[in-house]
N, C-alpha and C positions, 0 to 999 in steps of 0.2 A: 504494500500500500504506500509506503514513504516513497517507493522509485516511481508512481503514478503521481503522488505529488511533487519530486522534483521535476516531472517529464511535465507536469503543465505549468509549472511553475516557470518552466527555459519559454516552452507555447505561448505563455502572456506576456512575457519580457521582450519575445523575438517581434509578439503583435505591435505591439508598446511602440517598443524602439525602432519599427518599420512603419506607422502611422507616425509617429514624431519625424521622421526623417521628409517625409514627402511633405508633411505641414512647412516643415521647413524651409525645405525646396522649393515651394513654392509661394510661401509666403518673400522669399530671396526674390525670386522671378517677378512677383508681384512689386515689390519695391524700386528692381532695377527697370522695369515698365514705366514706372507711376515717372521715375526719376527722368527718363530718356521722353517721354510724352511732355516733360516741365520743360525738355530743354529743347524741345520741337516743336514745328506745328504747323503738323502734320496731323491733322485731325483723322482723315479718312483710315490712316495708318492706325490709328490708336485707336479708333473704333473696331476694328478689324483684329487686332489683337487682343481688346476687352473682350471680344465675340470669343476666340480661345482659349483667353482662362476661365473666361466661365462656362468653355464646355471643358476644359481638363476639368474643371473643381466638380461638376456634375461626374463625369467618367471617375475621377479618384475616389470620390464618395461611395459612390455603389458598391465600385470595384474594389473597395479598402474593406468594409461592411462584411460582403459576400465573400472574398478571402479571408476575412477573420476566422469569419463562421468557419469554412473550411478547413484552414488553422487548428483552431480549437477543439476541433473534434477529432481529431484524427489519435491522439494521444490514449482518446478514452476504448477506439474501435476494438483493439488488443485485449485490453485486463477486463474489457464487459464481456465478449464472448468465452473467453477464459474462466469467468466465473461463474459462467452460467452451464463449465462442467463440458464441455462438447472438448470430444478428442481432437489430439494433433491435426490429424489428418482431415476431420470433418472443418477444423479453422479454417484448413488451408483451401478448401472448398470454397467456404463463403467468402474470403479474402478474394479468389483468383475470377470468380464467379464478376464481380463489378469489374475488371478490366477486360475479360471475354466480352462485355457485353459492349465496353467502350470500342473497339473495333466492330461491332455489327453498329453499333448505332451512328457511331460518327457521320457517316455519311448524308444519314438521314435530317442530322441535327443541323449543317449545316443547310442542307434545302428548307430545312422549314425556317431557319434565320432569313435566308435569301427572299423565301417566299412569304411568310408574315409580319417582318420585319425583325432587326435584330434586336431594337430596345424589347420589341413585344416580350421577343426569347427569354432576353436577359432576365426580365420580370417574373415571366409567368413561370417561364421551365424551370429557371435555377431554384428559385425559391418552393415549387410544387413539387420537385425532385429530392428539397433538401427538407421538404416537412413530411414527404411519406418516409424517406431514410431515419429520420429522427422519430417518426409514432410508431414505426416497425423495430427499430430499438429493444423497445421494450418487450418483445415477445422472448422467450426461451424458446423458441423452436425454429425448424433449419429452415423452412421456406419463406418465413418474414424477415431471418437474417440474409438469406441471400440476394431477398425483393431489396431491404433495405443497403444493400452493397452495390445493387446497382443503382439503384437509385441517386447513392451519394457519388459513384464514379460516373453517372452522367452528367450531375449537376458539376461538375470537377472540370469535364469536359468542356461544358456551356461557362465556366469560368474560365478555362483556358484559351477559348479559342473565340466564342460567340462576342462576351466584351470588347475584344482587342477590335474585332471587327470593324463593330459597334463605332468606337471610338473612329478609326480610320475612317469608316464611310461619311461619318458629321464631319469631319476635320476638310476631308477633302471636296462634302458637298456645300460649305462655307459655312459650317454653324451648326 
């Protein structure tokens, strides 16, 4: 029990010190703007680039929030099925079960980013993905664990690849 509390304990530290760095970052960006906008003027420029940070500040939000969660859960996925008694062999099951299903799904998950859009994804999947993994959690049995494995390795997925998108396609379709 103590090495599940140092292993979240590093999880909240590594959250912490990874949300303070980007605040930082951009809080940095934010000043050296504000400062080159004072010494310009160039309005049209500086509207154009308010339009920027306040879509990074939207895109880092979600995407800080949604990797938290991700984050933070991952430490617990080990010592909960482990206590709820299931052999070696049936872990490694439900463990490998959510990355099996990340190659059939991939493909798909993109077309439906393509085709409903990618904030929709971001929204609806990540988070519908990440609340059936987490109320299937609490079963002691192998078929809610393995539903809930895929579930958190697709929403993993739509964090890895759907956001970034996301982000690209606003940047590049001006806002």
């Amino acid at each position: 029990m103590e090495e599940l509390t140092h292993t979240m304990d590093v999880a909240y530290l590594a959250t912490v010190a990874l949300m303070t760095l980007v605040v930082l970052v951009l809080a940095g960006r934010d000043l050296r703007s504000r400062f080159l906008s004072f010494m310009s003027s160039d309005r049209a420029q500086e509207a154009k680039e308010d339009q920027a940070y306040a879509l990074e500040f939207t895109y880092l939000g979600g995407f800080l929030l949604c990797s938290s969660t991700d984050l933070l859960q991952q430490p617990y996925t080990v010592p909960l099925v482990t206590a709820y008694g299931f052999p070696y062999d049936l872990r490694s099951l439900i463990s490998a079960s959510g990355f099996f299903a990340i190659v059939l799904v991939s493909p798909i998950v993109g077309k439906l980013a393509d085709q409903f859009g990618r904030k929709l994804i971001c929204a609806s999947l990540f988070c519908g993905c990440y609340t059936i993994c987490y109320v299937l959690r609490h079963f002691a049995s192998v078929v809610p664990l393995v539903l809930s494995s895929v579930s958190g390795r697709v929403a993993t997925l739509v964090l890895a690849t759907v956001f970034e998108a996301w982000l690209a396609h606003e940047h590049s379709a001006g806002g």
